[in-house]
C-alpha positions in Angstrom: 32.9 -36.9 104.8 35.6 -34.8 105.6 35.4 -32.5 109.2 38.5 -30.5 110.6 37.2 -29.6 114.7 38.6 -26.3 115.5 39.4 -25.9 119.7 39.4 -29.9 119.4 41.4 -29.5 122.9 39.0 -28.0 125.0 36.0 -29.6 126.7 33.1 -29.0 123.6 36.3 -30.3 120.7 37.7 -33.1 122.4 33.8 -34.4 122.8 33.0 -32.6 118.8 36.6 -34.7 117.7 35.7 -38.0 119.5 32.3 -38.3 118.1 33.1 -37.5 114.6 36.0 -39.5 114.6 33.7 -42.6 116.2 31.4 -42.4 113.4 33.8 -43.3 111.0 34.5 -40.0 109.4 37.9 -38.4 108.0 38.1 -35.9 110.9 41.0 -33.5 111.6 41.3 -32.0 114.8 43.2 -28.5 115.4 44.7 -27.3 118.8 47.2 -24.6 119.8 48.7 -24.6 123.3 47.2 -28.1 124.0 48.1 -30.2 120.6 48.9 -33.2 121.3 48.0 -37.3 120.9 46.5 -36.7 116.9 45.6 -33.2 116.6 47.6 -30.6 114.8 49.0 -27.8 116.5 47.6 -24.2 114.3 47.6 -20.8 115.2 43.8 -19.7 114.1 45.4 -16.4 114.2 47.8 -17.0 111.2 45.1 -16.6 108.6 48.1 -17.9 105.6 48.2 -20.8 107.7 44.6 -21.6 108.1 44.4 -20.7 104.5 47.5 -23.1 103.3 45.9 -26.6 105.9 42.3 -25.9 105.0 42.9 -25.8 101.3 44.8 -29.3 101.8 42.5 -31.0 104.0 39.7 -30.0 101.6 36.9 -30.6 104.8 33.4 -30.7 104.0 32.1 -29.2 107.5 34.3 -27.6 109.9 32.8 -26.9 114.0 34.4 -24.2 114.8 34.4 -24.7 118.7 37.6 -22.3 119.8 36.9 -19.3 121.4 37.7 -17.2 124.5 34.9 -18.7 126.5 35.2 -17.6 130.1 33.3 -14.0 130.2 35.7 -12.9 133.1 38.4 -13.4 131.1 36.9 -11.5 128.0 36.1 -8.4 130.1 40.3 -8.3 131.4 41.6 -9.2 127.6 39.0 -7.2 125.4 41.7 -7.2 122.6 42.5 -10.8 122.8 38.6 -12.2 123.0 37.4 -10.2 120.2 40.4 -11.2 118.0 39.2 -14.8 118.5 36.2 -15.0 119.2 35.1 -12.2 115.9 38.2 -11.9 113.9 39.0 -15.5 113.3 35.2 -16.9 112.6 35.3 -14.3 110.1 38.6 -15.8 108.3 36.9 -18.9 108.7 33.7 -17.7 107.0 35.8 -16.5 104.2 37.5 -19.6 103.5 34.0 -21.3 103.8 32.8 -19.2 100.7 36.2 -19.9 99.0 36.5 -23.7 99.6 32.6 -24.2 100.0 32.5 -26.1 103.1 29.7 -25.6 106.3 31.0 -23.9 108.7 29.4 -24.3 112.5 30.2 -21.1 114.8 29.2 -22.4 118.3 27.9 -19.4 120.0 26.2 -18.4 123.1 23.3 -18.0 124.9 25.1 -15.3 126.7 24.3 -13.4 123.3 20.9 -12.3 125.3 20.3 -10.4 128.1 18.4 -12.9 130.1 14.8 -10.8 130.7 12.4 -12.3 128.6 13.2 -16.1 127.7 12.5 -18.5 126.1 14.7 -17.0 123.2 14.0 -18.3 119.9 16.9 -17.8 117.1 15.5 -15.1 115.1 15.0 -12.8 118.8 16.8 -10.1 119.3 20.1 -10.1 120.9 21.2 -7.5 123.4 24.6 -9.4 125.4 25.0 -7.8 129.2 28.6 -8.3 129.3 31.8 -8.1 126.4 32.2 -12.1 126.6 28.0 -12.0 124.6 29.2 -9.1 123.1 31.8 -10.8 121.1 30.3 -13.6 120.4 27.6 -11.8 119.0 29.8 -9.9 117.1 31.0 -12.9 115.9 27.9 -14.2 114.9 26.9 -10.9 112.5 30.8 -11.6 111.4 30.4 -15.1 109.9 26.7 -14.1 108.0 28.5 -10.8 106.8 30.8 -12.8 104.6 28.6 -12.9 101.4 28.8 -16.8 99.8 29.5 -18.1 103.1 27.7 -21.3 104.2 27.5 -20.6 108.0 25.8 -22.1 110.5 25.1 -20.6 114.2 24.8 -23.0 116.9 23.9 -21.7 120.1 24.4 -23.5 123.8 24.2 -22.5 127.1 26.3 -23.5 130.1 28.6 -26.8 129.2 29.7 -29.8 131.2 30.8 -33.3 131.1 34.5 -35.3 130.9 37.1 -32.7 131.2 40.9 -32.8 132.4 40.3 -30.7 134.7 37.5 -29.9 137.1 38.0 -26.0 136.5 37.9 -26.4 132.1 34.2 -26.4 133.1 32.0 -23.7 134.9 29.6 -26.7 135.8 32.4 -29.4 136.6 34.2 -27.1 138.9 31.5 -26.8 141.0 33.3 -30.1 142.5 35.9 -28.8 144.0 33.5 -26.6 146.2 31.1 -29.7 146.7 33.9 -31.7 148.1 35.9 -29.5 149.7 36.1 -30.5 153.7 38.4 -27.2 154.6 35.4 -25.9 156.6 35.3 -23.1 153.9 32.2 -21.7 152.9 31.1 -21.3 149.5 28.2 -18.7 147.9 26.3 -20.5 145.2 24.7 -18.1 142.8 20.7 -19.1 143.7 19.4 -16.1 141.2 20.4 -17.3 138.0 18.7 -20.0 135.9 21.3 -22.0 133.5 20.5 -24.8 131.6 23.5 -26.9 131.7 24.1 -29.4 128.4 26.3 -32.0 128.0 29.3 -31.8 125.5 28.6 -35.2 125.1 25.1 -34.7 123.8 26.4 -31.7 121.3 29.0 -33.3 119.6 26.7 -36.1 118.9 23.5 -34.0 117.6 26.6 -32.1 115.7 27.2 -35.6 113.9 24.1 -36.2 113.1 23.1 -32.7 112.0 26.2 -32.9 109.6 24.5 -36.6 108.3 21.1 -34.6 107.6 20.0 -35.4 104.1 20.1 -32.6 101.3 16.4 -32.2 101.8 16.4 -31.2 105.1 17.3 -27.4 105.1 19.4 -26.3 108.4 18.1 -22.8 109.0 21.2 -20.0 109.7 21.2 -20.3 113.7 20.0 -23.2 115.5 19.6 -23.9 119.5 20.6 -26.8 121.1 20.3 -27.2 125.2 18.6 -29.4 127.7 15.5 -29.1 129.3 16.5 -29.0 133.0 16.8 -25.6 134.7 19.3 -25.1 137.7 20.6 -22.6 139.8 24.6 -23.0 140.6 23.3 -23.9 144.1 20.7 -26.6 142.8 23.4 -28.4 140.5 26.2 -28.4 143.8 22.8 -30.1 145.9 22.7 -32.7 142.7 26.5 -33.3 143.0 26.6 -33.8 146.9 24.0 -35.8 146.9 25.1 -37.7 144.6 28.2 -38.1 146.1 26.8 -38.9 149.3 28.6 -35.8 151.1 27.2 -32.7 152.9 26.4 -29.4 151.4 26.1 -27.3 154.8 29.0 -25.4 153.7 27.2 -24.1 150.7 25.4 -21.3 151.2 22.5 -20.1 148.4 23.0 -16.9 147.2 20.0 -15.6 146.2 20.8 -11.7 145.1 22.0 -10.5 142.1 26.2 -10.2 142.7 27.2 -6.6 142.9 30.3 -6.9 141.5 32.5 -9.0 139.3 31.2 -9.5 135.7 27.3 -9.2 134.8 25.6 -12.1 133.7 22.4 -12.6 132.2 19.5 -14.2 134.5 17.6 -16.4 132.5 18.6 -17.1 128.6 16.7 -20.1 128.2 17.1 -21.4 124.6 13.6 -22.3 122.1 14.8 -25.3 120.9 11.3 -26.1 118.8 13.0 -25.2 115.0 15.5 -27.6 116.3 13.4 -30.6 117.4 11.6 -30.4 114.0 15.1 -30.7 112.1 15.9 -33.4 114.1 12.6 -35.6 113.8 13.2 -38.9 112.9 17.3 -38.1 112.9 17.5 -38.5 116.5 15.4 -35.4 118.1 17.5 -33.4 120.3 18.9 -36.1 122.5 20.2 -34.8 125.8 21.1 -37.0 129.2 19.5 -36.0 131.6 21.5 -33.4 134.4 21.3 -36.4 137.4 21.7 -39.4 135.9 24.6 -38.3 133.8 26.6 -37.2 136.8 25.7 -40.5 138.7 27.0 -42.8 135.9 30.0 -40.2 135.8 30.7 -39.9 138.8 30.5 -43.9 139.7 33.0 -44.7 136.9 35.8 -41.8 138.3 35.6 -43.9 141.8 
């Protein structure tokens, strides 16, 4: 099987590159800014480019994992996160009709507005802020493209090995936990996330992409773990399992006032997804705890 890894720099690609390329598979991973070691530096937004290398690599699937990811971001570069994260799925979904490969647009569950979860896939979407907005712009982009073989995969909030404690809106959390300034830090305590391991996705991605013909993949799937957290609840999990004090962070139990507007509670309905998976490996998340432990143990 061939499998080119788009955003196979960031913290979802490198895990989505690693685990195909583990597996045994001809993979090919793509990276701008950050291209280095084995992956090939492309521009997503040449779409000549993308045309000229996909046409040569001839993939089979292609996880599409780049995107502008950080909503704060999206809401100061409008221009620039719909560009990637609707314009260039689209060039992807056309050259998935043309060179008939699957194509997996990792979305969001920042596509909903957080009032009435569980969500399953077919509920209706109604983002809160212009980071959901595009990516669910994105998502009507890819199906739009008649002859496409597209695939939505939604996940909520991501962590697990990054660089960098701050490529991760989980992982960064950290830096707070461990900081010994005397600062004090305001943990969001009103929001419910569902934080999922990279590690986990990229391998339920391998597997989903090993599926046998007779199991049909429905148009969007969810994947997520199980374990609700507040910001607050997942810095008490780190401190303690560092074994350091947490007086300095303080729970933050109102909505913020300002700053961009997030969703409170977009849990995912993973049921269509279980059934896909049975007897391929179910859904197959670590645990919140016990990954960071085992994490965290190895990094001292």
């Amino acid at each position: 099987m061939r499998v080119i890894v788009t955003g196979a720099s960031g913290v979802l690609g490198t895990a989505v590159y690693a685990a195909f390329k583990s597996a045994g598979l001809t993979v090919l991973g793509l990276a701008n800014s950050r291209a280095t070691g084995d992956l090939k530096k492309l521009d997503l937004l040449d779409a000549n480019a993308c045309e000229a290398l996909f046409a040569d690599f001839k993939p089979e699937w292609v996880i599409h994992c780049a995107a502008e990811r950080r909503p704060d971001v999206a809401q100061k570069d409008p221009d620039g996160a719909r560009t990637l994260n609707v314009v260039v799925p689209e060039t992807l979904a056309k050259l998935s009709k043309a060179l008939k490969f699957k194509l997996v647009y990792i979305s969001t569950d920042y596509v909903f507005d957080g009032t009435s979860p569980p969500y399953t896939p077919s509920a209706a979407t109604n983002p809160v802020n212009f980071y959901g907005i595009t990516k669910r712009d994105g998502e009507l982009a890819v199906f739009g493209v008649s002859g496409a073989r597209s695939i939505v995969l939604r996940v909520p909030i991501l962590y697990g090995p990054t660089e960098k404690n701050a490529d991760s809106a989980v992982n960064i959390l950290l830096d707070a936990v461990l900081d010994t300034s005397g600062k004090q830090y305001h943990m969001d305590h009103c929001a419910t996330r569902f934080p999922t391991n990279v590690v986990d996705i990229a391998d339920f991605l391998v597997r989903l992409a090993s599926l046998p013909p007779s199991r049909v993949i429905a148009p969007i799937l969810h994947y997520a773990a199980g374990e609700p957290f507040t910001k607050y609840e997942m810095s008490l999990v780190l401190a303690r399992i560092l074994g350091v004090p947490h007086t300095h962070l303080i729970a933050d139990t109102e909505p913020p006032k300002d700053g961009t507007p997030r969703p409170q509670n977009t849990q995912l309905y993973v049921r269509e997804t279980e059934d896909l998976m049975e007897g391929y490996g179910g859904l197959g998340w670590n645990p919140f705890e016990e990954w960071w432990a085992a994490y965290l143990a190895k990094k001292q």
